[in-house]
MARNUVEX-894560 format. One line per 10 residues: number of its first residue (from 1); their letters; for each residue x, y negated, z of C-alpha. Coordinates in steps of 0.2 Angstrom, whole numbers. Layout:
<rs>
NUM> a> X:Y:Z  ...
</rs>
This chain:
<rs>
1> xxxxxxxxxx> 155:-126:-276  158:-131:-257  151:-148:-253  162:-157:-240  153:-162:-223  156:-183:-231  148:-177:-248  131:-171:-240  129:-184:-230  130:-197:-243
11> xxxxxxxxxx> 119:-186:-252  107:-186:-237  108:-205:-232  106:-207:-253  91:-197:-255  80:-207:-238  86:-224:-248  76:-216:-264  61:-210:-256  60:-230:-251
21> xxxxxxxxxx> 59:-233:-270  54:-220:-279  36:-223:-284  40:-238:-299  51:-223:-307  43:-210:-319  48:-194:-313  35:-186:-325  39:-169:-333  43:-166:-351
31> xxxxxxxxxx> 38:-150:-359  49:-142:-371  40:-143:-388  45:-139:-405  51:-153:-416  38:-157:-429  49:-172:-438  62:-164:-448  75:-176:-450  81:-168:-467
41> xxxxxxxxxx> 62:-172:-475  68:-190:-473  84:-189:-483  89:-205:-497  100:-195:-506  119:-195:-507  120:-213:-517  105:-221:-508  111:-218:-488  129:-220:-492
51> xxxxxxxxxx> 136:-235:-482  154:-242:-478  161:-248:-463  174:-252:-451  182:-259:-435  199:-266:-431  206:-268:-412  220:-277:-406  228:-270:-394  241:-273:-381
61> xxxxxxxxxx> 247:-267:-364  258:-273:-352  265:-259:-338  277:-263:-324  284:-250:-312  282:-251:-292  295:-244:-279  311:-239:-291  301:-231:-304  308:-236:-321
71> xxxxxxxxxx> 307:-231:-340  321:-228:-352  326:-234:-370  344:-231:-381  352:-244:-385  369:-245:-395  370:-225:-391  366:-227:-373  351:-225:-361  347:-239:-351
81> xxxxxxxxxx> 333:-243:-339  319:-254:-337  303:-258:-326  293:-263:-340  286:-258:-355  273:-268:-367  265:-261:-383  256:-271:-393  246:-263:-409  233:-266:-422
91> xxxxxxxxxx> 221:-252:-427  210:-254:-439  196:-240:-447  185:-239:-463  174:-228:-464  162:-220:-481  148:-210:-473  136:-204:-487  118:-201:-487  111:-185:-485
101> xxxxxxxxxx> 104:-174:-503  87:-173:-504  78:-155:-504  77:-141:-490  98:-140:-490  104:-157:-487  122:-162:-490  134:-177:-486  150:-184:-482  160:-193:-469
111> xxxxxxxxxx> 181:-199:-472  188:-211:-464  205:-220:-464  214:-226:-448  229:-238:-449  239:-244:-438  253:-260:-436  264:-262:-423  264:-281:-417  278:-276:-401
121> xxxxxxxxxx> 294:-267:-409  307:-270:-398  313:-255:-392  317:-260:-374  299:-266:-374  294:-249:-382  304:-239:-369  299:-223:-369  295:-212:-349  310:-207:-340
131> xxxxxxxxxx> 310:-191:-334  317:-195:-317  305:-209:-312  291:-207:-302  274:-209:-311  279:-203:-327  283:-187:-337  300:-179:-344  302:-181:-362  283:-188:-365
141> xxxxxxxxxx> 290:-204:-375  280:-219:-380  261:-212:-379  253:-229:-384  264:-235:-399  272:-223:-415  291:-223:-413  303:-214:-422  317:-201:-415  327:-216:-406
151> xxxxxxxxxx> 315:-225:-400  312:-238:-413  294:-241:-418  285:-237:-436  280:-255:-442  263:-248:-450  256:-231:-454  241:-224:-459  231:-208:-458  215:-199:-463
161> xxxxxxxxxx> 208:-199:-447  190:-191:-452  186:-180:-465  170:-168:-466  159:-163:-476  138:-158:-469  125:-148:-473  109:-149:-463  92:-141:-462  80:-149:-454
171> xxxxxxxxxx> 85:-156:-438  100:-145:-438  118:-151:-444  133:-142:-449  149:-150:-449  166:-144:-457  180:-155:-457  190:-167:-447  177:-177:-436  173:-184:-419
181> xxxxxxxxxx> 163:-174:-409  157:-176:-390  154:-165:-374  163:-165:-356  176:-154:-361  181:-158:-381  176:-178:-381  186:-190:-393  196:-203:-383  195:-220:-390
191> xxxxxxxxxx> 205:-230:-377  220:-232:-387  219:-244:-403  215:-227:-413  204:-213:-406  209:-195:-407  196:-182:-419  197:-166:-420  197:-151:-436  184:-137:-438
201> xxxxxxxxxx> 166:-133:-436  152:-140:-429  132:-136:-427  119:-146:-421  102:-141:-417  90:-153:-411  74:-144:-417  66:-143:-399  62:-161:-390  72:-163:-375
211> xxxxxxxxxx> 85:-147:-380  95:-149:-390  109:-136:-393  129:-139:-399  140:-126:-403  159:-129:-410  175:-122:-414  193:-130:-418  209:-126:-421  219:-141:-422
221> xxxxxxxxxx> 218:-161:-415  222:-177:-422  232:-187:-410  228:-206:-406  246:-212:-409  253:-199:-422  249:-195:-440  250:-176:-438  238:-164:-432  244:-154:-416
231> xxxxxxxxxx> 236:-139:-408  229:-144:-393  238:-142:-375  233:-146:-357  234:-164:-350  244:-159:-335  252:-142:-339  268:-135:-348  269:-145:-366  275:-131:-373
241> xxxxxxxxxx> 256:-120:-369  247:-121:-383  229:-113:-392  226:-108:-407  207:-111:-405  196:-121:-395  178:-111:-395  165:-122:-385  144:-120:-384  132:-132:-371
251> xxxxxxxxxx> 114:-137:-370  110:-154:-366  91:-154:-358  81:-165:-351  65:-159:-342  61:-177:-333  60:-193:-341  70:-198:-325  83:-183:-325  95:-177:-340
261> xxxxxxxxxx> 103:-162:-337  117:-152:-349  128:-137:-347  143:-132:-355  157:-116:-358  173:-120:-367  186:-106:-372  206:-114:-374  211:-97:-382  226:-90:-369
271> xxxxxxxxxx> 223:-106:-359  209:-104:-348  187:-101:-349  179:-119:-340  164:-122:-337  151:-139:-334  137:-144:-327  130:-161:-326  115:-172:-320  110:-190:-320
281> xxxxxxxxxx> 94:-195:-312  86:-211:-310  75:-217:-297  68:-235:-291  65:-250:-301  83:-260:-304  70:-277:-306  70:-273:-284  82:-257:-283  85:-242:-291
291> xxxxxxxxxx> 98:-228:-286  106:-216:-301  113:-200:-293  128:-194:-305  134:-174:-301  149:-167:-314  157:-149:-308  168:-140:-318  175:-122:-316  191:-118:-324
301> xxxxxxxxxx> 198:-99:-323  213:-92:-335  212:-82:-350  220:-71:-359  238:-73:-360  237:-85:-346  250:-97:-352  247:-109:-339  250:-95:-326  234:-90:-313
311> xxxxxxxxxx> 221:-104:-311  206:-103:-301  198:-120:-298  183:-129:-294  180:-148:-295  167:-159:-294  162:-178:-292  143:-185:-283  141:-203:-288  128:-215:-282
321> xxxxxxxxxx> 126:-230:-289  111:-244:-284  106:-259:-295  97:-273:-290  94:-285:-302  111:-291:-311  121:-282:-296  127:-262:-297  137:-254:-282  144:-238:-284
331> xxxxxxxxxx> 150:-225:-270  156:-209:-276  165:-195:-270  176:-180:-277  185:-166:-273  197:-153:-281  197:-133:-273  213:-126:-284  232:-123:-280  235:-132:-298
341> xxxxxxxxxx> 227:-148:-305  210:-149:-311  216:-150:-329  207:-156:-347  215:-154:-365  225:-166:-371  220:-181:-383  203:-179:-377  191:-185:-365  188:-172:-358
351> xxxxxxxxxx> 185:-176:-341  168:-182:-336  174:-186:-317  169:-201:-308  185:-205:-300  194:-203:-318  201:-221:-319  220:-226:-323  224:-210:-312  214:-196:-313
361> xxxxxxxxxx> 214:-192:-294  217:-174:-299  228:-167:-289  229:-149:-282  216:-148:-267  212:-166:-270  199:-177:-262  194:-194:-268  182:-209:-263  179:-225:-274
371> xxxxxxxxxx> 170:-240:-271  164:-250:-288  155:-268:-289  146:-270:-305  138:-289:-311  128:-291:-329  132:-309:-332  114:-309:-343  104:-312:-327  112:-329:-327
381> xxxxxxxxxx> 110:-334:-342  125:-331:-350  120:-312:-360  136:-303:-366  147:-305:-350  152:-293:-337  161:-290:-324  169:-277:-314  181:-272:-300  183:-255:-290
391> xxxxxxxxxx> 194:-248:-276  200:-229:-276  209:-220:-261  213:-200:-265  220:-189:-247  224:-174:-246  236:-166:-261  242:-150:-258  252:-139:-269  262:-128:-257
401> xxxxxxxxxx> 252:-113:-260  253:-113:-278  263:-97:-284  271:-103:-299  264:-105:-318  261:-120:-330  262:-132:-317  278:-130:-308  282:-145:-297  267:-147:-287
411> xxxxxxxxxx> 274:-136:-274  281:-152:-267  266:-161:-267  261:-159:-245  249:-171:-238  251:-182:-253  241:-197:-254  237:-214:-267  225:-226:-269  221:-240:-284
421> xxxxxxxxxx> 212:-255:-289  206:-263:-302  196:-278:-308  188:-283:-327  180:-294:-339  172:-288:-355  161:-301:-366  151:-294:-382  145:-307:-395  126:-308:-395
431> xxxxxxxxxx> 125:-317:-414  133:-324:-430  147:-315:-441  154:-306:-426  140:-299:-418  143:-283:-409  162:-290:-404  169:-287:-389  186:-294:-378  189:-283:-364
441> xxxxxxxxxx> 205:-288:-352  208:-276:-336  221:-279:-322  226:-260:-312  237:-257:-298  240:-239:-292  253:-233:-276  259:-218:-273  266:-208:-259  282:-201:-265
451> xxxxxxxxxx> 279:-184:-274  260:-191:-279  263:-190:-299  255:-205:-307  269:-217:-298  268:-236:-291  262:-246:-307  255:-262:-312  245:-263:-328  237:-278:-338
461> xxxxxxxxxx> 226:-273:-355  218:-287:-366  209:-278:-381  196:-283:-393  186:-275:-405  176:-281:-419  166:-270:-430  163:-275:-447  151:-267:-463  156:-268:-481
471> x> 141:-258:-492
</rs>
């Protein structure tokens, strides 16, 4: 990984600041020790852990396109075009987790059912992404709402979004099934009204403090906003690239009390071999000022068939964000080395960037700065409400030295530049029957120079949460 001359001196000017600070900050060292708690010694039994909850979010999105971009929709057999489109859906989940059998071999449960209702079905409102207009994608449709061939949306549907079964030993876990599962490169997206999951196996192992160990394979991912399984695909790449499996292993390790450190490799069968590593550290004391130092890098080759052509990429993101008192500010910088995008998989999150916002500043040779302001409304007496706003300018796109493959089209992209801003609100309900509630609203602008992907947009989001328990 090649640090830029900008990212070392940030680093540098970073790293005086927390000297300043450093002593009110435990930077103590944590051996590794065996586990002596088993977490399967403590198992209820299947009936007697068992529990039954839910959520249900209202969402709704309203997009408008900048500078000639426009979406499509059919209407009486023709196409016609619009700069808007608004999707507005209700996704609800309830979910049956079971307890775990008692005895050395411990075994449980989890299903869940995910609905959805579409509140927005007009079908001009619902258009779908024209393949002509800048900032979207040929033939991707309606990502955010279910719609039939045709465009007209699917009043309410329903799925099994989680189903698994568990058997654990000790402080280790196995999982089988459809589940939710988490790392930097297979991570379930929840930022539509129902989150992605994904099918296979799973294992666990926390039986050393401060290591703890994951291992995983999949086959097949349930998408946010369709009630099939798919095999996964890249992000950015050719739809039409698929893998059979998704193999991925990582260690997450934490050998300070201030610094948490995990490392990743992740095999999309005949896709590509990527790796992570990533470190947080903490220093200072927020009550006068504390800094958090945030590195993510990722390394991304082919494999196998190469269906997404050669690719050869390293990316990485250095954030640093200080905190005094109620108040957060947040610099951080990132930079793409790669002829092709710095791609994730699809219906996933995996992408644990720190200039990942509405765009994903991801371009080929790609270099990014953002500046974030961050106020906890609790140090004023009003606990539950915060807000946020951020400015992000990416320079520097090049694809001309791309030599063809899975993501055709960025040869265009010379000297290509964007930036985008953003400002929100999000209030969580401290007490009484909807405890735990949240409202979130979020207003996002993004401009593009002409062959920068993501487009001229303007979005608005309003979306609340609230989380309920029945058993």
């Amino acid at each position: 990984m090649k640090l830029s001359s900008t990212a070392i001196l940030a680093l540098a000017i970073s790293s005086i600041t927390a000297t300043a600070y450093a002593e009110t900050q435990s930077q103590a060292f944590t051996p590794v020790t065996v586990n002596e708690k088993s977490a399967q010694a403590e198992a209820t039994g299947f009936l007697e852990g068992q529990s039954i909850s839910g959520s249900t979010r209202n969402w709704y999105a309203n997009e408008q396109l900048k500078r000639g971009g426009k979406f499509a929709y059919r209407k009486d057999g023709q196409s016609n075009e619009t700069d808007r489109r608004i999707n507005w859906v209700q996704g609800t989940i309830i979910k049956y987790n079971s307890g775990f059998t008692e005895g050395t071999v411990g075994f449980s449960t989890e299903v869940a059912a995910y609905n959805a209702i579409a509140l927005e079905r007009d079908r001009e409102n619902l258009a779908a992404n024209n393949g002509g207009a800048p900032g979207t994608r040929p033939g991707a449709g309606n990502n955010r709402t279910l719609t039939r061939e045709g465009g007209d949306a699917v009043g309410q549907w329903s799925k099994l979004g989680l189903a698994n079964v568990k058997a654990r030993v000790s402080n280790t876990t196995l999982t089988a099934g459809r589940m939710n599962f988490s790392s930097p490169q297979v991570d379930v997206i929840g930022n539509r009204p129902l989150p992605s999951s994904f099918e296979g196996i799973a294992i666990h192992s926390e039986e050393l403090n401060n290591l703890a160990f994951d291992v995983a394979t999949f086959d097949r991912v349930s998408p946010r906003t369709e009630e099939s399984l798919s095999k996964f695909r890249s992000e950015y790449g050719d739809i039409n690239a698929e893998a059979d499996h998704v193999n991925t292993a990582g260690i997450s390790y934490q050998p300070f009390a201030s610094l948490t450190t995990s490392l990743w490799g992740t095999q999309a069968e005949d896709l590509w071999n990527q790796y992570y590593f990533g470190a947080t550290h903490v220093l200072g004391d927020s009550s006068v000022l504390s800094l958090t130092t945030g590195l993510n890098y990722y390394k991304t080759v082919d494999e196998g068939k190469k269906l997404l052509g050669d690719i050869d990429n390293d990316t990485y993101s250095l954030s640093f964000g200080l905190t005094h008192q109620a108040h957060t500010v947040t610099f951080s910088y990132q930079e793409v080395n790669g002829n092709e995008y710095f791609d994730y998989l699809h219906e996933t999150n995996g992408i644990y960037l720190a200039n990942s916002l509405l765009s994903d500043f991801n371009g080929p040779n790609e270099k990014s700065f953002q500046v974030s302001y961050g106020i906890n409304m609790a140090e004023y007496g009003v606990p539950g409400l915060k807000f946020n706003i951020y400015q992000a300018r990416g320079w520097g796109i090049d694809g001309t030295h791309y030599k063809g493959g899975g993501y055709d089209g960025v040869q265009a992209m010379d000297g290509e530049h964007h930036y985008e801003y953003g400002v929100g609100a999000t209030y969580a309900v401290q007490s009484g029957p909807l405890k735990a509630s949240t409202i979130r609203g979020t207003y996002t602008a993004h401009r593009a120079s002409e062959n920068q992907a993501d487009g001229s947009i303007n979005e608005f989001r309003l979306v609340t949460t609230i989380p309920f328990n029945i058993l």
